[in-house]
ROLO-62812 format. One record per residue: residue in one letter; x, y, z of N, C-alpha, C in turn; residue number from 1; chain. Coordinates in pm, 1 decimal. Example, Ala and Ser with C-alpha at 12.3 -4.5 7.8 and 13.67 -1.06 7.14 Angstrom:
% residues 2
   r        nxx        nyy        nzz       caxx       cayy       cazz        cxx        cyy        czz     k   c
   a     1319.0     -569.0      780.0     1230.0     -450.0      780.0     1320.0     -330.0      780.0     1   A
   s     1285.0     -225.0      708.0     1367.0     -106.0      714.0     1290.0        3.0      787.0     2   A
END
This chain:
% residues 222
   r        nxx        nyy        nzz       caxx       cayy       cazz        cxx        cyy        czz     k   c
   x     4350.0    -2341.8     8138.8     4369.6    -2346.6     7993.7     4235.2    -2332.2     7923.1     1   A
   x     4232.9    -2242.5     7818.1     4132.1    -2247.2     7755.4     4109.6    -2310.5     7593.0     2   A
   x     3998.0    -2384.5     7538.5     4035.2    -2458.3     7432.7     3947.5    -2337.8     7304.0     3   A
   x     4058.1    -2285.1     7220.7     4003.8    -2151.7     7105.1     3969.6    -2198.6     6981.7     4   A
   x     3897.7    -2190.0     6901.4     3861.8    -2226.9     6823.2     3963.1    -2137.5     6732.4     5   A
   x     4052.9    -2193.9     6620.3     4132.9    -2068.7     6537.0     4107.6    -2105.2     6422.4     6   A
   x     4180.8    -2230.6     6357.9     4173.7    -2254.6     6218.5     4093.1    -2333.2     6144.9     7   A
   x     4053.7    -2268.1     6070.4     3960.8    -2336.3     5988.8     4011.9    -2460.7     5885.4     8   A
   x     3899.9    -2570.9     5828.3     3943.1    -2699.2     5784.2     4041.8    -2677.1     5654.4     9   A
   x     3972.5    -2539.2     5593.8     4079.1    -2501.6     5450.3     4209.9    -2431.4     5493.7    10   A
   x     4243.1    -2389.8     5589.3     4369.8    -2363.9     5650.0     4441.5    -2468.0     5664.1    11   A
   x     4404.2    -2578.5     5716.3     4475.7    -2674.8     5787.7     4498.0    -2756.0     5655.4    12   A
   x     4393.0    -2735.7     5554.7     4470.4    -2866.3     5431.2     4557.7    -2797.9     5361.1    13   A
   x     4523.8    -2638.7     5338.4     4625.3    -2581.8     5229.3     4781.3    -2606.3     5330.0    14   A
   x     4787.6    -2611.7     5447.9     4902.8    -2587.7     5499.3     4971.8    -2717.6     5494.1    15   A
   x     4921.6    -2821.1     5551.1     4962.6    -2992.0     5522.1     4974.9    -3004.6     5384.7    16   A
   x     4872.9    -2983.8     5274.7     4947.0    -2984.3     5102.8     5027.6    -2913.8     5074.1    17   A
   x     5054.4    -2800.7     5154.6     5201.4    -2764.1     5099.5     5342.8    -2805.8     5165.0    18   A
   x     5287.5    -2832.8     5317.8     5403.1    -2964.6     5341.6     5450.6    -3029.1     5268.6    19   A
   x     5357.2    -3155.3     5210.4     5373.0    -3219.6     5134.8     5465.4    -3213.6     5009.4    20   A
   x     5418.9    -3099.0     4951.2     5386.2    -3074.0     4763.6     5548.1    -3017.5     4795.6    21   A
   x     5622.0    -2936.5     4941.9     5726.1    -2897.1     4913.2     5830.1    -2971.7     4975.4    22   A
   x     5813.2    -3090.4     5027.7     5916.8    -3188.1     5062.1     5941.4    -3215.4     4924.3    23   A
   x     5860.0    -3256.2     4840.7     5867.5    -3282.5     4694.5     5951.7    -3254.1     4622.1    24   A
   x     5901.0    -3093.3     4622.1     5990.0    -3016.6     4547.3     6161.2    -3033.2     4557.7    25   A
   x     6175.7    -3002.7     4704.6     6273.7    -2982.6     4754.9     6374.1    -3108.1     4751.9    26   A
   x     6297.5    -3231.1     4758.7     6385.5    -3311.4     4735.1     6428.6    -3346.5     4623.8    27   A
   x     6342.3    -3312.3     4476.5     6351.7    -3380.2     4365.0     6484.4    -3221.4     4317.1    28   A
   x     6468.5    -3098.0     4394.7     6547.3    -3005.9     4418.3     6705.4    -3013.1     4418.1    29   A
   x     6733.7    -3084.3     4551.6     6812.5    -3072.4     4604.5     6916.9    -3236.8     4582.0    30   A
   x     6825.0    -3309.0     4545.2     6939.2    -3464.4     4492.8     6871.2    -3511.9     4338.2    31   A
   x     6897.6    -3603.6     4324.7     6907.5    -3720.9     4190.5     6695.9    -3711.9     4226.2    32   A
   x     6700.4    -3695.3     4283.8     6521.7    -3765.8     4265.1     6461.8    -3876.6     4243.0    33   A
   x     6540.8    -3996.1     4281.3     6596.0    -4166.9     4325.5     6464.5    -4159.1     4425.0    34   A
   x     6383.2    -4245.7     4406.5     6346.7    -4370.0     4350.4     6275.5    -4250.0     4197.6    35   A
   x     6208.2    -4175.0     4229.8     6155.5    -4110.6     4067.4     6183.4    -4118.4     3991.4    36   A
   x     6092.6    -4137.3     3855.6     6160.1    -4149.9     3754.8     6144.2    -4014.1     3708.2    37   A
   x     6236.3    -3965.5     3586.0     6205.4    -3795.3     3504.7     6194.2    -3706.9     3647.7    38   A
   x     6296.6    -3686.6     3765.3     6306.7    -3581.0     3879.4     6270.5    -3441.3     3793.0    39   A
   x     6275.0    -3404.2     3746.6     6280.9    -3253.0     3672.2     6111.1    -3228.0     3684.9    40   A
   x     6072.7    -3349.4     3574.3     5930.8    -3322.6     3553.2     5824.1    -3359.6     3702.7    41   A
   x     5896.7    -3431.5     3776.4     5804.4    -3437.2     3898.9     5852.0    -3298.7     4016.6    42   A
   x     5959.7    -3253.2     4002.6     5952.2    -3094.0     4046.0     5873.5    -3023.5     3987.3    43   A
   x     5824.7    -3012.2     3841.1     5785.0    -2907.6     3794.9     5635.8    -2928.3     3842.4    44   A
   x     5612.0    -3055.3     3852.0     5477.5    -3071.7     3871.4     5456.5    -3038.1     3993.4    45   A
   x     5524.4    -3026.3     4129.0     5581.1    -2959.6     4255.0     5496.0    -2857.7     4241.0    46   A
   x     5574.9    -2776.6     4147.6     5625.6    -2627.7     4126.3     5450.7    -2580.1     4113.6    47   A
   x     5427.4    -2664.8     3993.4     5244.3    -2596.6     3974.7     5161.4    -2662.6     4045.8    48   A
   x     5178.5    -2752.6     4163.0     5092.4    -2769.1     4254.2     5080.4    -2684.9     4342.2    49   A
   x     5187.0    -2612.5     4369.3     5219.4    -2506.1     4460.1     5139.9    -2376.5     4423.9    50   A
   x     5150.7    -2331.7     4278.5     5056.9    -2280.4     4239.2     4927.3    -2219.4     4277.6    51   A
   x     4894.3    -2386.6     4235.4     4724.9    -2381.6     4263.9     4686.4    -2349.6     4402.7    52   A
   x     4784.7    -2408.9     4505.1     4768.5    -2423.3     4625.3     4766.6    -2242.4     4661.5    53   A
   x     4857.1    -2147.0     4654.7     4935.5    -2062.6     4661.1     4799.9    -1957.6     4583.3    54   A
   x     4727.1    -1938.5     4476.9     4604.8    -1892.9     4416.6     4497.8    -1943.8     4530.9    55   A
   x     4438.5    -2043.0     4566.0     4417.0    -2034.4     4693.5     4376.8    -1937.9     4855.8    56   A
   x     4587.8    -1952.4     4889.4     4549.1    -1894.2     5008.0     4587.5    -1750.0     4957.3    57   A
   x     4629.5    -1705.3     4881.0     4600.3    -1603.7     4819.9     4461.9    -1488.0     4868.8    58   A
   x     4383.0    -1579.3     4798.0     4225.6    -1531.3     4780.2     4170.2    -1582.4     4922.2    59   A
   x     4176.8    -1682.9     4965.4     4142.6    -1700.4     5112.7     4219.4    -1613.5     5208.8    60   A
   x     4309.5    -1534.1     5190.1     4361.7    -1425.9     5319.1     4281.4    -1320.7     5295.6    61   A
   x     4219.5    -1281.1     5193.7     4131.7    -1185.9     5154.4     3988.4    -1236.4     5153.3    62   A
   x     3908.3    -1351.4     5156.5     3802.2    -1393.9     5200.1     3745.3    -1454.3     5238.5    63   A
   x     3886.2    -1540.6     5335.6     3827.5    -1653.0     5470.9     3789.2    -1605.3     5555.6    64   A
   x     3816.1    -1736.2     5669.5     3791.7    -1679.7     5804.2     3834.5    -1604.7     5857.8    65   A
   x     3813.4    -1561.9     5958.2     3865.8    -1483.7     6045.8     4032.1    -1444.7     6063.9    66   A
   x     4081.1    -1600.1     6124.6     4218.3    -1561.5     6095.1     4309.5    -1602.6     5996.3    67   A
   x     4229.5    -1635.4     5895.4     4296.6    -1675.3     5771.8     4317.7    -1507.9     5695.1    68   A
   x     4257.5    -1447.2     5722.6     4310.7    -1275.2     5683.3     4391.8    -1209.0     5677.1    69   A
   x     4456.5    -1166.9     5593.0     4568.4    -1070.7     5588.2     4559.5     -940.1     5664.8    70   A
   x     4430.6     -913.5     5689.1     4433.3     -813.4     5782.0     4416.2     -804.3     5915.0    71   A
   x     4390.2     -936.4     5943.3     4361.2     -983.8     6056.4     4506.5    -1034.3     6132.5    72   A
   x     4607.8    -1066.3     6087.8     4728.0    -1036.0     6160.0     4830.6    -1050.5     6086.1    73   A
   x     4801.6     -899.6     5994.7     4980.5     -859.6     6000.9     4902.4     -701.3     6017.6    74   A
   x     5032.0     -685.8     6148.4     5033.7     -591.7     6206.8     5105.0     -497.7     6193.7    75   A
   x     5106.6     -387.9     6228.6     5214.3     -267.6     6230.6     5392.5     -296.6     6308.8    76   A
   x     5444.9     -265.4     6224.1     5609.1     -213.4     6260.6     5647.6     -277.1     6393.7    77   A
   x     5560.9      -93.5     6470.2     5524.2     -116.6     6610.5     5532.8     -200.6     6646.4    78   A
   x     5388.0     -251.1     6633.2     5365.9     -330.3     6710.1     5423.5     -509.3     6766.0    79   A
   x     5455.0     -530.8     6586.3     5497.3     -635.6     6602.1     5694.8     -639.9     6691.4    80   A
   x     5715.8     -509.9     6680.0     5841.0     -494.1     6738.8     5799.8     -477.0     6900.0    81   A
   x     5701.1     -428.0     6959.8     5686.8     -439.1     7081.0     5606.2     -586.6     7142.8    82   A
   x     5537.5     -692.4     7053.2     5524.2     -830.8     7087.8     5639.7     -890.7     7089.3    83   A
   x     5842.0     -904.3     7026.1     5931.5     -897.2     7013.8     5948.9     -877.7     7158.1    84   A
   x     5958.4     -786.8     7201.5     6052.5     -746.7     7309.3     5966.0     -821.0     7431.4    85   A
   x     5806.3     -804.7     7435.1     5758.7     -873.4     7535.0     5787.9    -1030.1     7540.2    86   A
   x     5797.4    -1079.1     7464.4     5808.6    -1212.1     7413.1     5952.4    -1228.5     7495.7    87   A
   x     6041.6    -1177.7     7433.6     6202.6    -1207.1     7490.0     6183.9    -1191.0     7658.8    88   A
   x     6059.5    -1102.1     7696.9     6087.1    -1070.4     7900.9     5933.2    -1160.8     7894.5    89   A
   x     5911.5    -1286.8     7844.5     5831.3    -1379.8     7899.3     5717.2    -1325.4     7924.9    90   A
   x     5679.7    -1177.9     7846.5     5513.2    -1153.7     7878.6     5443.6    -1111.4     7769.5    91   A
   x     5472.9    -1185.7     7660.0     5395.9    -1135.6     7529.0     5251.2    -1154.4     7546.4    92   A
   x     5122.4    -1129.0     7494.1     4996.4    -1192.5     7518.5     4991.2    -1297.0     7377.7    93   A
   x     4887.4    -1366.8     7451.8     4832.1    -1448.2     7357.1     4725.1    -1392.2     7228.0    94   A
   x     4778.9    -1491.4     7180.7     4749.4    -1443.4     6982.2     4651.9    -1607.0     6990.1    95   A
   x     4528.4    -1609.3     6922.4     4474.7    -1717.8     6870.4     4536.2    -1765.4     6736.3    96   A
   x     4541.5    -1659.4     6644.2     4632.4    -1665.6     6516.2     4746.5    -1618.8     6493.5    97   A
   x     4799.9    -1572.9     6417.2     4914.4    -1576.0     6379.6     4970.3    -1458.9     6516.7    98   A
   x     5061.5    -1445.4     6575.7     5112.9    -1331.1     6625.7     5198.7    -1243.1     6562.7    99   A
   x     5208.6    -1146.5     6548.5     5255.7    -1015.5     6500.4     5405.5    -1103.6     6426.4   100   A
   x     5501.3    -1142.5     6488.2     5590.5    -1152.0     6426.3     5563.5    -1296.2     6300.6   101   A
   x     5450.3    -1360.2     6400.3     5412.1    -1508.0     6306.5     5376.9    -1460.1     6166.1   102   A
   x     5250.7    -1318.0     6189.7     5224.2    -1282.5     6088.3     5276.5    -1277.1     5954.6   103   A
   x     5404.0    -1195.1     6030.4     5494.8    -1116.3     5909.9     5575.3    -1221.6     5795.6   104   A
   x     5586.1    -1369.1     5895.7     5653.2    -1452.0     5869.9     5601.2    -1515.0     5765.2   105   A
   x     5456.9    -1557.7     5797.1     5369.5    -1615.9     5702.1     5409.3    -1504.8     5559.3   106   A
   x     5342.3    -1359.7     5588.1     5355.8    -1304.8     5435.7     5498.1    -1341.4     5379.2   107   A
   x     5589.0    -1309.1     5454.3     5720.3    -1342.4     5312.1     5756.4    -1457.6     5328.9   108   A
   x     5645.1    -1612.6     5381.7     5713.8    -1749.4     5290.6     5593.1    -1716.2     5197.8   109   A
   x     5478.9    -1704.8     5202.9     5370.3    -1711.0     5079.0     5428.9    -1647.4     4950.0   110   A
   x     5483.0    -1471.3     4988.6     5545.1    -1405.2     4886.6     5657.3    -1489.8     4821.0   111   A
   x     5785.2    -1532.7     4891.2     5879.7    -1595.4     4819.9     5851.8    -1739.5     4751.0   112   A
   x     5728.3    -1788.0     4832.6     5692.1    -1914.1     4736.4     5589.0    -1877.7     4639.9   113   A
   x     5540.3    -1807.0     4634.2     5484.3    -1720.7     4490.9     5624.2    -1684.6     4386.2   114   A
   x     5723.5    -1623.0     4435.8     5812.5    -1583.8     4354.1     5911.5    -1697.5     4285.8   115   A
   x     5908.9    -1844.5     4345.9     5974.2    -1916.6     4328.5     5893.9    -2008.6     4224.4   116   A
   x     5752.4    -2032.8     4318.0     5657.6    -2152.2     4181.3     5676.3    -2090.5     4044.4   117   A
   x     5638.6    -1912.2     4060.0     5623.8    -1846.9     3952.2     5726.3    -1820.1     3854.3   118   A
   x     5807.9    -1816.6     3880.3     5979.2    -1771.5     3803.0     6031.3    -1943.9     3720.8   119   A
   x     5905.2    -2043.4     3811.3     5952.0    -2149.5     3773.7     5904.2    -2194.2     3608.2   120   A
   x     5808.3    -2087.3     3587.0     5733.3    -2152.2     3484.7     5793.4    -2099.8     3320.4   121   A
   x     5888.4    -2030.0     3373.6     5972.1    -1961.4     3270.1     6088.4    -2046.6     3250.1   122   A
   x     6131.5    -2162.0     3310.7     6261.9    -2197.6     3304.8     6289.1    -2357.1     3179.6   123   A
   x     6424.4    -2356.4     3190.8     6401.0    -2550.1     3079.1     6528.5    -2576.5     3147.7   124   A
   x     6591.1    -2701.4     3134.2     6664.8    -2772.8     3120.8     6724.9    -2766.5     3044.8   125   A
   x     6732.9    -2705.6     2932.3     6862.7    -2739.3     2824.1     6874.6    -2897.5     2765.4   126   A
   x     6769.0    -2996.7     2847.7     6772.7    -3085.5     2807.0     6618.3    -3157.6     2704.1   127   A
   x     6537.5    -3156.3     2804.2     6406.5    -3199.4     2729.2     6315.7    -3163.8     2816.5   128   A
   x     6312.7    -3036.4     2929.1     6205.3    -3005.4     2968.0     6184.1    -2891.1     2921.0   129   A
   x     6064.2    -2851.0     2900.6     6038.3    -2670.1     2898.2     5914.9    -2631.0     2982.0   130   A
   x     5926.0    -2503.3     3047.8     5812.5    -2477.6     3145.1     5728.4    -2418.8     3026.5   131   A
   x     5599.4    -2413.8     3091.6     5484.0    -2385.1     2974.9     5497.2    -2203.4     2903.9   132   A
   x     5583.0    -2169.9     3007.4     5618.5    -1993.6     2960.3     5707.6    -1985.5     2912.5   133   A
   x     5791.9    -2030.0     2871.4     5972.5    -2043.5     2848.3     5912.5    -2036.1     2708.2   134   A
   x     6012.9    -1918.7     2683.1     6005.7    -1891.2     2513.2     5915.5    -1760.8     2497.3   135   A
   x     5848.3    -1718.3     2611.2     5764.2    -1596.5     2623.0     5857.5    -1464.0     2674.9   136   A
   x     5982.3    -1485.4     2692.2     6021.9    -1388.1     2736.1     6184.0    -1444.4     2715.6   137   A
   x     6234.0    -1300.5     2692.7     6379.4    -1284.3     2652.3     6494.7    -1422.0     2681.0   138   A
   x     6601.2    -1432.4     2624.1     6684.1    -1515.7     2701.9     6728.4    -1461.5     2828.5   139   A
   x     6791.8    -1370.6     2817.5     6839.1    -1228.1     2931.0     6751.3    -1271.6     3012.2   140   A
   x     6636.5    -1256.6     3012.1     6526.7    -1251.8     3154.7     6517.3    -1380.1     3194.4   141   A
   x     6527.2    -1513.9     3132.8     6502.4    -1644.8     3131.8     6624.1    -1673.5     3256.6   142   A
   x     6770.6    -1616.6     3170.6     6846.2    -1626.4     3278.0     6862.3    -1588.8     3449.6   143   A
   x     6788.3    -1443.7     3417.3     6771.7    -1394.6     3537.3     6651.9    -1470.9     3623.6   144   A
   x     6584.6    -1504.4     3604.6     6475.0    -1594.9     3640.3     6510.1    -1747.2     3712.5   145   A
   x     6640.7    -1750.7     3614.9     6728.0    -1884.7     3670.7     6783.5    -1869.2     3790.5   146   A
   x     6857.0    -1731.1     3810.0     6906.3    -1659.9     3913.2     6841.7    -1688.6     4017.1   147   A
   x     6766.4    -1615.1     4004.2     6647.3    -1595.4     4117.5     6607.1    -1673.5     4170.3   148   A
   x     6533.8    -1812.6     4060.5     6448.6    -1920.2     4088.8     6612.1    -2019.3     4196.9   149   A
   x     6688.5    -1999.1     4187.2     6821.0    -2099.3     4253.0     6832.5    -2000.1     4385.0   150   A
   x     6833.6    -1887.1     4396.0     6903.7    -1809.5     4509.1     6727.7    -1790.7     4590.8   151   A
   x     6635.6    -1794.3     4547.7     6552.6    -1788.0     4627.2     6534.3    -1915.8     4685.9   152   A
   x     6537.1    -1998.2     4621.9     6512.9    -2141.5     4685.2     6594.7    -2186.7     4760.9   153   A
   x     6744.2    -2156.9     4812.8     6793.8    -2158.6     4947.6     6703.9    -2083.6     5020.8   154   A
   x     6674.7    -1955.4     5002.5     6593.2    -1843.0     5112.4     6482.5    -1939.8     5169.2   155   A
   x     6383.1    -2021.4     5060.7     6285.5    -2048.1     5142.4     6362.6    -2178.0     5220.6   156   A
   x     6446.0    -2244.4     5192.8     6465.9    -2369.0     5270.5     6545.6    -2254.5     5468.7   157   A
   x     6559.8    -2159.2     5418.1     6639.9    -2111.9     5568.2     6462.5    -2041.2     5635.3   158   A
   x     6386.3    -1984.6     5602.5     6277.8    -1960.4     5635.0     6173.3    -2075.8     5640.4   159   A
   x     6198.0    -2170.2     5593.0     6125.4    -2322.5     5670.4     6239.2    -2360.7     5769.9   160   A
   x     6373.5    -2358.0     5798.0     6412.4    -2359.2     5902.0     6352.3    -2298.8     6026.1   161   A
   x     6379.0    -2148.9     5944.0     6289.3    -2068.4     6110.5     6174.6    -2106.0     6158.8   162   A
   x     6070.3    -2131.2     6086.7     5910.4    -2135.0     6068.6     5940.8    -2230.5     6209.8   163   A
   x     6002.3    -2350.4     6136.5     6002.1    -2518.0     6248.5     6107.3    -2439.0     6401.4   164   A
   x     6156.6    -2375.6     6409.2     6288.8    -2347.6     6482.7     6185.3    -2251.9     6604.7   165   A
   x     6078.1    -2183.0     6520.5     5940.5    -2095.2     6579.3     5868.6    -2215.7     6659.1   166   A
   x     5829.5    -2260.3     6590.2     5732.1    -2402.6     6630.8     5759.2    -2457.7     6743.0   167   A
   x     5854.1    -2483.0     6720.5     5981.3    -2568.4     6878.7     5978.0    -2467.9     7009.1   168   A
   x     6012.1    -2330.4     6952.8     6053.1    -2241.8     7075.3     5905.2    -2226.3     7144.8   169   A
   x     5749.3    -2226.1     7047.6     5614.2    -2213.8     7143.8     5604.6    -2360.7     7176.9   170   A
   x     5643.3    -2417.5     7140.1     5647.4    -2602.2     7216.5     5679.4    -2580.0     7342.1   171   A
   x     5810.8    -2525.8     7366.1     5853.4    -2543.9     7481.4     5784.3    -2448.7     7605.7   172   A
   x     5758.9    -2324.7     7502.0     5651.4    -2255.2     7632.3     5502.4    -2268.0     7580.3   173   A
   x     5473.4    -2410.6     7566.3     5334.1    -2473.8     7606.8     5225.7    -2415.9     7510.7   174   A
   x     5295.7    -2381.7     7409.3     5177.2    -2379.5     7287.0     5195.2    -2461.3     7202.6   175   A
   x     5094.8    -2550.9     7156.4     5141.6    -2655.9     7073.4     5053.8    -2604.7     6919.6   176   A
   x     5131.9    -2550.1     6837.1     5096.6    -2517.1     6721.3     5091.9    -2593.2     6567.0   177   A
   x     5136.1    -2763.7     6656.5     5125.5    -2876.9     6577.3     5008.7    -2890.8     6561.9   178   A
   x     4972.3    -2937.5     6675.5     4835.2    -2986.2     6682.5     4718.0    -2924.7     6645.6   179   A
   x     4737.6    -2743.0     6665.6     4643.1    -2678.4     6639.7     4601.0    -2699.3     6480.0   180   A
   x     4681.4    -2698.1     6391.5     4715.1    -2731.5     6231.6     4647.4    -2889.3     6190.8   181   A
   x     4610.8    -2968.1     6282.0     4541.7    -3088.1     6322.3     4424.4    -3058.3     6308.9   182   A
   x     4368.0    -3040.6     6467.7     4245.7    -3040.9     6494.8     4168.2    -2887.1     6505.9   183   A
   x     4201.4    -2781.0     6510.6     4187.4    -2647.4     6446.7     4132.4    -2526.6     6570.0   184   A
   x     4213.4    -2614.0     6692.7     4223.0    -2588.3     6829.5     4339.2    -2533.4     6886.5   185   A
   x     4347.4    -2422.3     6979.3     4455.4    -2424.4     7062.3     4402.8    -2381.3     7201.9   186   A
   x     4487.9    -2439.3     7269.8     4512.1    -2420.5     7425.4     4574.0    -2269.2     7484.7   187   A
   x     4517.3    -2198.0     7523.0     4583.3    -2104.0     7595.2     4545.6    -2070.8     7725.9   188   A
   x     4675.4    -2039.6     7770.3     4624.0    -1954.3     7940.3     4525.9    -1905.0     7947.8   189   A
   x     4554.2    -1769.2     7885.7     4471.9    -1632.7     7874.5     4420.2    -1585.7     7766.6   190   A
   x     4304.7    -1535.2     7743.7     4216.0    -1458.0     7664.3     4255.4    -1439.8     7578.9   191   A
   x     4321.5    -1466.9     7446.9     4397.5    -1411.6     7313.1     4305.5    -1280.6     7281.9   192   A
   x     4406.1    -1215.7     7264.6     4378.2    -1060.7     7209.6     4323.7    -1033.1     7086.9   193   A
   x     4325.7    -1147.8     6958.8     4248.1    -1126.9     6867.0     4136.9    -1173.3     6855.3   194   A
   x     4111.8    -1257.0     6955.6     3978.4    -1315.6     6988.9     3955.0    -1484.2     6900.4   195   A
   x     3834.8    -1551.6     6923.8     3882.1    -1711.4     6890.4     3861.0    -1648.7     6730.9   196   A
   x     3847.2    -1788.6     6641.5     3857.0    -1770.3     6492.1     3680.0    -1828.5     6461.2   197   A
   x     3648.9    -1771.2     6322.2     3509.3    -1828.9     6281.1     3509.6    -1935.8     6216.5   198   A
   x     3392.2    -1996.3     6175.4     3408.1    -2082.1     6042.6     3412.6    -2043.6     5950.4   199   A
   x     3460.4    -2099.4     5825.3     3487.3    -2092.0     5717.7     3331.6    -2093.9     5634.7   200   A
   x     3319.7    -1969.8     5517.5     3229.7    -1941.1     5448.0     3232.3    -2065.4     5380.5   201   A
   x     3156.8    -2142.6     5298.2     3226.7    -2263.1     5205.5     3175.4    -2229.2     5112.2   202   A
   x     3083.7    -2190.1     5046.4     3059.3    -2169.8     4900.3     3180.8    -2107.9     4840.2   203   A
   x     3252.5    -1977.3     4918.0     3318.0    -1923.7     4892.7     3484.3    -2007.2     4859.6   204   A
   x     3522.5    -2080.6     4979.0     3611.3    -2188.1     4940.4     3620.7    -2250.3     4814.2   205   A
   x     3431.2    -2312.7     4816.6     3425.1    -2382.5     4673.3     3491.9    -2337.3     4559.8   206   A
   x     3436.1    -2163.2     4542.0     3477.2    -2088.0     4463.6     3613.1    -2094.0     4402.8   207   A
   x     3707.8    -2110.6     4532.8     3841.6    -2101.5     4494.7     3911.0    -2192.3     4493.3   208   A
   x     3840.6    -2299.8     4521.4     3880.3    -2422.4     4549.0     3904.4    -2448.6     4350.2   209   A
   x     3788.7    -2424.2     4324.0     3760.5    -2476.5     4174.7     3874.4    -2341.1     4040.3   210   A
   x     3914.4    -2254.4     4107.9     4022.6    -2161.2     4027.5     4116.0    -2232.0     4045.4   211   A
   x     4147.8    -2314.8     4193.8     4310.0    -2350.0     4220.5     4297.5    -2460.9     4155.4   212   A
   x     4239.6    -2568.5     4179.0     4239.1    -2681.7     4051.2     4219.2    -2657.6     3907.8   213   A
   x     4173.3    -2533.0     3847.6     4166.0    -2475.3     3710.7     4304.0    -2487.4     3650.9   214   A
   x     4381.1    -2383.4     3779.5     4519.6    -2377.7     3751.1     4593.6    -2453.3     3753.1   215   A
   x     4586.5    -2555.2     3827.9     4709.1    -2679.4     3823.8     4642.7    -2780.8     3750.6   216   A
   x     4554.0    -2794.0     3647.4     4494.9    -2890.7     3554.4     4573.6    -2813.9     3463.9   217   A
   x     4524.7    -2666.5     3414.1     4599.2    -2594.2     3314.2     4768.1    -2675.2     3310.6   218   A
   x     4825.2    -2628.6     3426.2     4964.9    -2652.0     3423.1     4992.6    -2789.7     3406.4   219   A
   x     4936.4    -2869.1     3472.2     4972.4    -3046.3     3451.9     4997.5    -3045.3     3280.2   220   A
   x     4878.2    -3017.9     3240.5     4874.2    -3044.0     3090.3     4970.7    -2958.9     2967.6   221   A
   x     4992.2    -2854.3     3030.2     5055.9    -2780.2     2924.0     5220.1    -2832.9     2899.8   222   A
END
């Protein structure tokens, strides 16, 4: 076994705060929002934590580490259809980061939770909430936005199914991708093909560190 260096410390918090920030959501979502008081307004506040978080890894897939990159693994069609088939006959290679299909996976929960925080900021209650955009755009579109913001948000709860349902299936063949999200390590047999991961630039973090809190101060307050 070899011990790889992959994820970096701003990987591992944006990914645990959005654990977090979307049990939140999801619960103040999906019931009464008991023990909370005002459930609506502590979703919304969810909603633009996600945000900030989401502006973020955004800009960090485009100027982190190594495998915090968008180009660094999402892969071609191909390819990720022929890691697929090796995978199913027990001889895929090892990936330090994301693997081809992990890749793909990551882009459309980031995309649909971009589409969901965002659609959120257009919406009200009818009762006494209003998102800070609501009133900027048509009723017609407000509605459709409602649409969306309800039918996407099953999508991401069945794609955090898979994500965990992923997780379990490299558990069992001896990759532990818990832990790696921990301590910013993984264990592999053999040589990963994208090679280990770097450290993280940090000024650059700083950088974005201080836009993503811009944005969810903006939103708290508005």
């Amino acid at each position: 076994m070899q011990r790889i260096w992959v994820w970096d410390i701003w990987v591992r918090i944006f990914h645990w705060a959005l654990v977090l920030v979307l049990i939140v959501s999801f619960y103040t979502m999906k019931t009464e929002g008991y023990p909370l008081m005002f459930p609506v307004d502590w979703h919304a506040r969810a909603g633009y934590t996600v945000l900030g978080l989401l502006l973020f890894r955004w800009l960090w897939g485009f100027f982190g580490s190594r495998h915090a990159r968008f180009l660094n693994f999402l892969r071609s069609p191909f390819e990720s259809g022929r890691y697929l088939w090796l995978f199913l006959r027990g001889r895929a290679p090892s990936y330090a980061g994301h693997n081809p299909l992990g890749g793909w996976m990551m882009l459309i929960m980031l995309l649909s939770l971009t589409l969901q925080a965002g659609s959120g900021l257009f919406l009200h209650d009818d009762i006494l909430f209003e998102a800070p955009l609501y009133g900027s755009v048509s009723d017609g579109t407000t509605k459709l936005l409602t649409t969306i913001h309800n039918y996407n948000g099953n999508f991401l709860l069945i794609l955090v199914g898979l994500h965990i349902a992923a997780v379990v299936v490299h558990r069992l063949k001896g990759e532990k991708l818990v832990g790696a999200m921990f301590n910013g390590h993984k264990r592999l047999v053999s040589a990963p093909v994208d090679g280990p991961g770097t450290r993280a630039v940090q000024w650059r973090a700083v950088v974005m560190l201080v836009l993503a809190v811009g944005l969810m101060t903006w939103l708290w307050n508005s």
